[in-house]
N, C-alpha and C positions, 0 to 999 in steps of 0.2 A: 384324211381318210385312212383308216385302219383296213391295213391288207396283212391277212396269213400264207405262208407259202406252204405250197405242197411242191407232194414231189411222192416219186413208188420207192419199195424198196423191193423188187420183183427178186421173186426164188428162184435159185440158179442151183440147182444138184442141192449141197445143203447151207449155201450160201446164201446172204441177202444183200442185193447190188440196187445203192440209191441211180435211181433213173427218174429221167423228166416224163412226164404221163407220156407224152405222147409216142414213146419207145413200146410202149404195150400193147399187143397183142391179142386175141382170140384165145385162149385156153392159158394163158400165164396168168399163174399164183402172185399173186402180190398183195402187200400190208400199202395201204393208203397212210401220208403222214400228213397230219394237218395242225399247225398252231404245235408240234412238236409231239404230238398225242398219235401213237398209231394206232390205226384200226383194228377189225378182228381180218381173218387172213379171206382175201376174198380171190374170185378166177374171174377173168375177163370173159363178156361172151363175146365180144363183138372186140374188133379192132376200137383203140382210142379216134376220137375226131375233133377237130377243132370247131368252133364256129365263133361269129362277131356280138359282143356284147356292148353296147355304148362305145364304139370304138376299138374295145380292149378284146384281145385272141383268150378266149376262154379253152381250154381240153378238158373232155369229156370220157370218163370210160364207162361204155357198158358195163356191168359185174351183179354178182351173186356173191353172199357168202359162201364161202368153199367148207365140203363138210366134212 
């Protein structure tokens, strides 16, 4: 089975600090990294959440592209 990891690299002043999803937030900027490929710069609406997929702890962020 082929698995990609993520992970954020949330904006801190004019910093960018890799965090595990689930450290994000409601209004934090963050660049999604997936298979090494980042996103465009997006904002959380909603706190991250977990839930159960076939066993396996799936995190979730609400978001928007930030403009």
């Amino acid at each position: 089975m082929s698995e990609s990891i993520s992970y954020a690299l949330k904006i801190t002043g004019d910093e960018e600090i890799p965090c595990h999803l689930s450290e994000l937030k409601r209004d934090d900027l963050f660049y999604l990294v997936q298979a090494s490929k980042k996103s465009k710069l997006l904002i959380a609406t909603d706190d991250a959440f977990q839930s159960d997929v076939n066993g396996q702890t799936i995190w979730s962020v609400p978001h928007e592209i930030h403009a």
